[in-house]
C-alpha beads as a LAMMPS data file, in Angstrom:
LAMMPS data file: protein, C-alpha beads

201 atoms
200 bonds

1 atom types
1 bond types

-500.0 500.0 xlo xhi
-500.0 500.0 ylo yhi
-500.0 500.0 zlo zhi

Masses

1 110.0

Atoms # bond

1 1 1 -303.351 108.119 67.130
2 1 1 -300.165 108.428 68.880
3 1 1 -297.067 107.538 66.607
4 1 1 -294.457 105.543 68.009
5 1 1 -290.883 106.785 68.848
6 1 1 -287.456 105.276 68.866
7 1 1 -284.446 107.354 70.153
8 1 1 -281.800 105.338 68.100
9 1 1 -278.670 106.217 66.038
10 1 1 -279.512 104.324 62.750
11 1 1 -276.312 101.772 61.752
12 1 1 -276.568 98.778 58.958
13 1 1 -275.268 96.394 61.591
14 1 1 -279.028 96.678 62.935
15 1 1 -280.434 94.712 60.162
16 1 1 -278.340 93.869 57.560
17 1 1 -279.856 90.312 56.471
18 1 1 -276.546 88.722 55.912
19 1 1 -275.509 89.026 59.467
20 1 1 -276.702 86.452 61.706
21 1 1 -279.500 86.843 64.261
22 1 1 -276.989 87.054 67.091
23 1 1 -274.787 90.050 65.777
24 1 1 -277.736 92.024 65.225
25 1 1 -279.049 91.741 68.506
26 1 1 -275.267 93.283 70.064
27 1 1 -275.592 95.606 67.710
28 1 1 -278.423 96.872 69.035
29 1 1 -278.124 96.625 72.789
30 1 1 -274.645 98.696 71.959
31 1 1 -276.476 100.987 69.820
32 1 1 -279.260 101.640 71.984
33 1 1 -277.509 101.919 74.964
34 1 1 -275.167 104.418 73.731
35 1 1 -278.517 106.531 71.897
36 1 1 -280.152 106.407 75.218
37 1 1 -277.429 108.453 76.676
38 1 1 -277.237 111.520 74.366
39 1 1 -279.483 114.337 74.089
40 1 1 -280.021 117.299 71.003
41 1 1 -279.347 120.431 72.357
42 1 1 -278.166 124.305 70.754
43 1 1 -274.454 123.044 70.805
44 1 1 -275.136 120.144 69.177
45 1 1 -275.132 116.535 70.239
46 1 1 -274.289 116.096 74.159
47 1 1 -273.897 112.836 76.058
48 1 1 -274.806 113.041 79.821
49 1 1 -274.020 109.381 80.832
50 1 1 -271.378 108.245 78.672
51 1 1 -268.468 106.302 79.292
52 1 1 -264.937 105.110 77.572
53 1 1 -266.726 101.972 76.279
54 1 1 -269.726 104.122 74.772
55 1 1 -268.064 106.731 73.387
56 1 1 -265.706 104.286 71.124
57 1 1 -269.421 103.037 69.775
58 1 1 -270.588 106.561 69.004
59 1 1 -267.123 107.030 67.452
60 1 1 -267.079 104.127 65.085
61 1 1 -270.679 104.753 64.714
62 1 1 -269.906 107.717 62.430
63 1 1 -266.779 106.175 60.828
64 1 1 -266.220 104.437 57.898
65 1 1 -269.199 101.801 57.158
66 1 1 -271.013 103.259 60.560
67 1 1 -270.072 99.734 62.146
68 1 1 -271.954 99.922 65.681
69 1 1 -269.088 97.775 67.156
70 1 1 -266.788 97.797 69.713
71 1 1 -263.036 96.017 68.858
72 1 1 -263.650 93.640 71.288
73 1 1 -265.692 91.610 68.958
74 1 1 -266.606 91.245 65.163
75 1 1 -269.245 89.834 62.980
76 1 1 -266.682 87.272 60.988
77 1 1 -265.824 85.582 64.816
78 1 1 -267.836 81.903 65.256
79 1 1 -270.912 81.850 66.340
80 1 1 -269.768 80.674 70.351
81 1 1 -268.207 84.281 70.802
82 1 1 -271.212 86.078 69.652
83 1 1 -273.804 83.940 71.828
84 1 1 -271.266 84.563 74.620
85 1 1 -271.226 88.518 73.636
86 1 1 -275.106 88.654 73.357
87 1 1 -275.396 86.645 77.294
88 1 1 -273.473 89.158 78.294
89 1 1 -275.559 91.707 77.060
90 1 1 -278.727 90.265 77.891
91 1 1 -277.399 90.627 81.286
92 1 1 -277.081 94.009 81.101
93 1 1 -280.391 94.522 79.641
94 1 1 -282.602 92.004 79.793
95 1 1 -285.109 93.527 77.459
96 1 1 -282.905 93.923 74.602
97 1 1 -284.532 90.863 72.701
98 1 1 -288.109 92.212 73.060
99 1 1 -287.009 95.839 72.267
100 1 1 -285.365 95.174 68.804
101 1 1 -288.261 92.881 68.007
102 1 1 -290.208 96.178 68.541
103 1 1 -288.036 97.889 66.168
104 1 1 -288.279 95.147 63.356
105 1 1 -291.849 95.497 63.686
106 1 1 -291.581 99.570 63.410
107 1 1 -289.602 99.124 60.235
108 1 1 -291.773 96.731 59.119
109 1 1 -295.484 98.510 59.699
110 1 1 -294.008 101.495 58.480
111 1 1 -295.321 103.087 54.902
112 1 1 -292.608 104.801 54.367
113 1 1 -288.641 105.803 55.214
114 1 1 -288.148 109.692 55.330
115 1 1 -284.927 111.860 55.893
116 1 1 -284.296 115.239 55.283
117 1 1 -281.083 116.595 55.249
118 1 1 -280.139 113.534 57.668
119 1 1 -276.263 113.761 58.115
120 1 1 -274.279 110.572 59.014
121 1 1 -278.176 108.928 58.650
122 1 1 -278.551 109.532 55.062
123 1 1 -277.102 106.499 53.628
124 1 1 -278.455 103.626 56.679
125 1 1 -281.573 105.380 56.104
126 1 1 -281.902 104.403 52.306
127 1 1 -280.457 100.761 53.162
128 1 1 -283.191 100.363 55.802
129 1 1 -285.763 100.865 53.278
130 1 1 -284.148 98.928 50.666
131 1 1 -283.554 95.837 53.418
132 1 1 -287.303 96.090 54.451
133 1 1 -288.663 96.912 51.018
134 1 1 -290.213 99.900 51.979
135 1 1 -290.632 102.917 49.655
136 1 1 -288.524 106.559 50.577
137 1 1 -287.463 109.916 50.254
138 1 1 -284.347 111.124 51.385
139 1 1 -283.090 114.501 51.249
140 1 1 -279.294 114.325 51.528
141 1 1 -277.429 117.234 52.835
142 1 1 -273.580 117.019 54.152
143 1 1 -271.296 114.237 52.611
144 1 1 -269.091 113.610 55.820
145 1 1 -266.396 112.331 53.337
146 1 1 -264.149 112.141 55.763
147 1 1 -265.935 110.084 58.553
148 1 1 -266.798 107.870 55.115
149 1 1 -263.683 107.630 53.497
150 1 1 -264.400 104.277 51.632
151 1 1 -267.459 105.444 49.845
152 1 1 -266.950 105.557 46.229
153 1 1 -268.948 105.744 43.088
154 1 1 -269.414 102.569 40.605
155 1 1 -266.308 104.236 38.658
156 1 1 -264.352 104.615 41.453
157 1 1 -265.090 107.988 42.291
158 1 1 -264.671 108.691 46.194
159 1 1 -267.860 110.254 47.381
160 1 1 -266.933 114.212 48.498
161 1 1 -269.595 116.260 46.979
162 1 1 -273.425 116.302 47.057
163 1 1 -273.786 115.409 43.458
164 1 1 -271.317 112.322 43.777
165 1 1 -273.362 111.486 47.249
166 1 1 -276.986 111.727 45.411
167 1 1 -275.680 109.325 42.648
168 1 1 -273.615 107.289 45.636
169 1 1 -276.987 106.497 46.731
170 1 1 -279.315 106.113 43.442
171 1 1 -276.660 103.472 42.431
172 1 1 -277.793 101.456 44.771
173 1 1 -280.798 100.507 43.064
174 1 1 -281.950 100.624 39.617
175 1 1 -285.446 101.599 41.168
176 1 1 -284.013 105.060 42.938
177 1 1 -284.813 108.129 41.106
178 1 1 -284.263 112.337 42.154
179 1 1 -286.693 114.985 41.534
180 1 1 -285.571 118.467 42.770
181 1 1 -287.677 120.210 45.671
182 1 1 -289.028 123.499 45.699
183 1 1 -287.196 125.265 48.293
184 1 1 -283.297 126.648 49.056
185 1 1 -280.437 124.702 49.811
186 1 1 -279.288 121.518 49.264
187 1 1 -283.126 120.054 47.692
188 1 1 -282.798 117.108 45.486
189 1 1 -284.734 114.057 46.505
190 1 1 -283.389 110.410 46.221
191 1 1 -286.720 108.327 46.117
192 1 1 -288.329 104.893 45.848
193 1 1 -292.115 105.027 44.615
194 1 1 -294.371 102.718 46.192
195 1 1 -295.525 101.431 43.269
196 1 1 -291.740 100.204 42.328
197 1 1 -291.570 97.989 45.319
198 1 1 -291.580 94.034 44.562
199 1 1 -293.618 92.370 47.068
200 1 1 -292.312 88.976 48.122
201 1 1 -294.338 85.955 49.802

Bonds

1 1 1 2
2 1 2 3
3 1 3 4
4 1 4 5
5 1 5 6
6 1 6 7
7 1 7 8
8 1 8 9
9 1 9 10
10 1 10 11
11 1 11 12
12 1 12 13
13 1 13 14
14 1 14 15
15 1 15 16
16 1 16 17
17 1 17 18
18 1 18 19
19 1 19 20
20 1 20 21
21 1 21 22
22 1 22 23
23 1 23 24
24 1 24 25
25 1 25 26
26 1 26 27
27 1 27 28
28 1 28 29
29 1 29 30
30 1 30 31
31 1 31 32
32 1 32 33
33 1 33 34
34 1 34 35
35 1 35 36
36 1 36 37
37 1 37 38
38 1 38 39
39 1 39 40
40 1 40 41
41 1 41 42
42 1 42 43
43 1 43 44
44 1 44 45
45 1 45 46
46 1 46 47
47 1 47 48
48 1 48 49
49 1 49 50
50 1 50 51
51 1 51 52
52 1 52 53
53 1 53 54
54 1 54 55
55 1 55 56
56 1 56 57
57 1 57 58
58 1 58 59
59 1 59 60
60 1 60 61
61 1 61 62
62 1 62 63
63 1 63 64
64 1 64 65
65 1 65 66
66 1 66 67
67 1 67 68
68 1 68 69
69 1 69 70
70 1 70 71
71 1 71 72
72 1 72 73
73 1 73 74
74 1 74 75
75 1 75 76
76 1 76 77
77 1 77 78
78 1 78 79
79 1 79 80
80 1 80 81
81 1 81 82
82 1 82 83
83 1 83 84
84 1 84 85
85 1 85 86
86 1 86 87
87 1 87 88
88 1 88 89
89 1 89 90
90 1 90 91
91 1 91 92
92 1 92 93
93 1 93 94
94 1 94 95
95 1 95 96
96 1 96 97
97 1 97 98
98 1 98 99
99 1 99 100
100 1 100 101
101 1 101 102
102 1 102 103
103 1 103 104
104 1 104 105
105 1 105 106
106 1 106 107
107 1 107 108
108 1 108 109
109 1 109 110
110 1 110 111
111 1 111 112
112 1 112 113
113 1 113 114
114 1 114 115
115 1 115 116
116 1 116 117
117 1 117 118
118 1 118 119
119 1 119 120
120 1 120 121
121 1 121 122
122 1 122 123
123 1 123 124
124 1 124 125
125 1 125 126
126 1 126 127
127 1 127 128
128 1 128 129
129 1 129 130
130 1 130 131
131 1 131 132
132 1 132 133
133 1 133 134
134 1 134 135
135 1 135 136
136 1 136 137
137 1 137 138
138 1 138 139
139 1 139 140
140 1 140 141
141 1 141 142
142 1 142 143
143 1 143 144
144 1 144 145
145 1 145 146
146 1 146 147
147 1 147 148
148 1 148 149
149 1 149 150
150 1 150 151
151 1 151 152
152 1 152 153
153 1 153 154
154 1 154 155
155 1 155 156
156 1 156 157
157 1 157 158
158 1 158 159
159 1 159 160
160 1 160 161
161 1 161 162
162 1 162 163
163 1 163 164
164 1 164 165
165 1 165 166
166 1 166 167
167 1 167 168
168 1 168 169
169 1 169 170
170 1 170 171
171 1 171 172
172 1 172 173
173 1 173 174
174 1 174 175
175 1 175 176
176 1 176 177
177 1 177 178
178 1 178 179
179 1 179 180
180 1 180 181
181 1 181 182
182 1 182 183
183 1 183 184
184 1 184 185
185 1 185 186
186 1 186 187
187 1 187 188
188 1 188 189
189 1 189 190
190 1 190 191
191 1 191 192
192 1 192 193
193 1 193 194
194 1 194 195
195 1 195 196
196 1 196 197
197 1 197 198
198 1 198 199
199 1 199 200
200 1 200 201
C-alpha cells in the first residue's frame, strides 16, 4: 500500500461548507500554488520560487482566521467576480478542478485527522474533521496568539496559553474530549472518538 501525499498548507477557506463552490476552488489554486513553492529545511520553512503575490498568501495564511486570500478579492463579492477569479486561475493551472476534487476525496476516505504538536495547523486541522465528520486527535503545541489575535474563549477570554487553546478547541464541539499522553512536553490530546460521529445520508 502506498499512502497518498498532499504538500498543502491547511486553511478553512479550503472547505468551509458555507462558502460557495467557486471560492473554494481559488482558495485552493492560491493555496497550493504557494505550498508547492516552499520546502522544510534546518532553518525552518524556506520558499525557493516565491513571489510578491505568494508571499502576501503565505502571510495572511498564518494571520488572523488563516484566510488563504489575496486583497484583490473576497468571499462576500457576487458570484460574477469569483467565476471571473477562478477563469483566471484555471488558466494558470488547468488542473486545479481535478486536483482539489482529489483532496475532497482524501479528506473524505480518510479514517482519521491526526496532528501533533501542529503549529498554525492545529485549529484547521480540528475544523477539517469536524466539516468532514471524521474522528481526530490533535496534539496542540504553540498558541501563535499573536498571528490569531481574534481567537477567544466562549467567555471572552483571548486565546494566549495552551490551556485556554485546548479548551479554544474542545468548545467547538460538545463531542471533543482531552486525555493526557504519556510523554514530556506539551501532551494533552483534543479528540473525537469514532464512535461519537453522527453519520448522515
Amino acid at each position: 500500500y502506498q499512502p497518498g501525499h498532499l504538500q498543502l498548507f491547511l486553511a478553512r477557506k479550503l472547505f468551509d461548507p458555507t462558502l460557495a463552490r467557486e471560492w473554494r476552488l481559488l482558495s485552493f489554486a492560491r493555496v497550493a500554488r504557494v505550498s508547492q513553492s516552499v520546502v522544510w529545511t534546518k532553518r525552518g520553512m524556506q520558499g525557493e520560487k516565491l513571489n510578491h503575490d505568494d508571499l502576501k498568501v503565505l502571510n495572511r495564511l498564518h494571520r488572523a482566521d488563516y484566510v488563504p486570500v489575496d486583497a484583490d478579492y473576497d468571499s462576500d463579492d457576487d458570484d460574477d467576480q469569483a467565476a471571473a477569479a477562478l477563469a483566471s486561475a484555471l488558466r494558470v493551472n488547468a488542473n486545479v478542478e481535478s486536483d482539489y476534487a482529489a483532496f475532497e476525496e482524501t479528506v473524505r476516505s480518510c479514517t482519521l485527522v491526526v496532528g501533533l504538536h501542529s503549529d498554525q495547523a492545529v485549529e484547521p486541522a480540528v475544523d477539517l474533521a469536524l466539516a468532514f465528520n471524521k474522528p481526530f486527535a490533535i496534539v496542540p503545541c504553540c498558541t501563535y496568539s499573536r498571528e490569531f489575535p481574534t481567537r477567544q474563549l466562549a467567555d471572552g477570554t483571548h486565546v494566549t496559553t495552551h490551556a485556554h487553546m485546548v479548551q479554544y478547541l474542545c468548545e467547538k464541539d460538545p463531542r471533543i474530549e482531552t486525555a493526557v499522553l504519556p510523554f514530556r512536553g506539551k501532551n494533552i490530546v483534543v479528540f473525537l472518538r469514532p464512535e461519537n460521529i453522527v453519520h448522515t445520508e
